[in-house]
N, C-alpha and C positions, 0 to 999 in steps of 0.2 A: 712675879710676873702675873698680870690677870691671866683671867679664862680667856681665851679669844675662840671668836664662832665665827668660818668661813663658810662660806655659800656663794654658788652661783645668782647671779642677777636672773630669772625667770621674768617678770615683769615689770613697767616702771609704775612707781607710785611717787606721792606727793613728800614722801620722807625718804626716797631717792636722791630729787632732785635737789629738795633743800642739803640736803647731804653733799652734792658736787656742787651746789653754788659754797658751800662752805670751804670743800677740800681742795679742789683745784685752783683755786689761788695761790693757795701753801707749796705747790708744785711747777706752774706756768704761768704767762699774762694770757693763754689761750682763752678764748671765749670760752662760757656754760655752757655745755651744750642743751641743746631744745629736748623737750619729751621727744619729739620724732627722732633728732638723730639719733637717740638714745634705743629708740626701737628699731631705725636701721643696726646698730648694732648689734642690738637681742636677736635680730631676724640673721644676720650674716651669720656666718661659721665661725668667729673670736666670739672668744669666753671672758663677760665680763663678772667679776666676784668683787661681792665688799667681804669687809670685816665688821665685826660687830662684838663690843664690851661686852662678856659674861654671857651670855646665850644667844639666840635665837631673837628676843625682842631688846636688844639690849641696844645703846646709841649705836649707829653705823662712824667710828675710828678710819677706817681705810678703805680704801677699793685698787683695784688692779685688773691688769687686762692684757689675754691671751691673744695676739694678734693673728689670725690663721689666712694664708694665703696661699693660691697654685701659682707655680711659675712652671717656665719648659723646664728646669731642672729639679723640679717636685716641689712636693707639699712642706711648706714654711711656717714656724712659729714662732714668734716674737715678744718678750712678756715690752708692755709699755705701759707706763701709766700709774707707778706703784704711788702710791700716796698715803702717806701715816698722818693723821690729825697733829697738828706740832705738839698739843697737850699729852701725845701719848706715845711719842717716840722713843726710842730707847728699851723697850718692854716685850720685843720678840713679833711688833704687830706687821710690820714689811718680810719679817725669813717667812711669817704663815700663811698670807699673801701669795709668797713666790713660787714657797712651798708646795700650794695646790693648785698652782697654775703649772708646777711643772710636773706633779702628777696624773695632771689632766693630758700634758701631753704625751706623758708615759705612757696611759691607758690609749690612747688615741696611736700609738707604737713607731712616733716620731724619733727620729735619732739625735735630737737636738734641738735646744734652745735659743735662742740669742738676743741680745738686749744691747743698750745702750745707757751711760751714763756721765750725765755732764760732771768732770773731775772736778769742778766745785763743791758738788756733794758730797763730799770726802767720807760721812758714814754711809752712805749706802755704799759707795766704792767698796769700801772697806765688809762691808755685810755680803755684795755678792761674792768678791773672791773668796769668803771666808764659806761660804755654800758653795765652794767647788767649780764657779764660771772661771774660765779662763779669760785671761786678756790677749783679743787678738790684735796685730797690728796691722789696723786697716787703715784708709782716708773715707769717712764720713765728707761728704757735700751737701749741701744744700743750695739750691736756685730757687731764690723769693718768686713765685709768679703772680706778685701784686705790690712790686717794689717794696717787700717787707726783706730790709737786709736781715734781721734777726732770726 
């Protein structure tokens, strides 16, 4: 397994974004997002982290994101977003990812995590039960509000 170097996103720079126009393909048809929305997220309360081959300068492989939100029934966290480069999957880069995201909300002394995953992706399915998430039996919905059935 390489080294793998997890760190929070503090700022956006130009090998960021090339970094999400590369990765999230791999993951959705969602658009790229812009420098700005990237800094409404830096600025909100979610934790966004990449990954990075063998150190600190090393290529950015993945990123992931800590979702954080209030409701009347309290403070919510959500990991979304997980994305392993396809060249580098299989290698431990998604558990380290998840890993300090749900560390983060350990420290932050949340009771819980929760996530989503399309059963298509039969190895991440397979990666988070195997870190301990349980499968809830819920109904997931979605309402397009721009006639997007998908």
């Amino acid at each position: 397994m390489p080294q793998i170097h997890i760190n929070r996103v503090e700022n956006i720079t130009p090998e960021l974004l090339t970094a999400f126009e590369r990765l999230l393909p791999q993951l959705t048809q969602a658009p790229i997002p812009s420098e700005e929305e990237l800094q409404e997220l830096l600025d909100s309360p979610s934790v966004l982290v990449i990954a990075r081959e063998g150190s600190q300068v090393g290529q950015i492989i993945g990123a992931g994101c800590l979702g954080l939100f209030h409701t009347p029934s309290g403070f919510h966290a959500h990991v979304e977003d997980v994305i392993v480069d396809e060249n580098c999957r299989r290698h431990g880069v998604g558990e380290a990812i998840v890993e300090y995201l749900l560390q983060v909300a350990r420290e932050m002394g949340l009771k819980g995590v929760s996530l989503t995953c399309n059963p298509r992706r039969s190895a991440a399915n397979l990666l988070y039960q195997k870190m301990g998430f349980k499968k809830w039996e819920t109904n997931t919905y979605w309402f397009g509000l721009q006639g997007d059935e998908s």
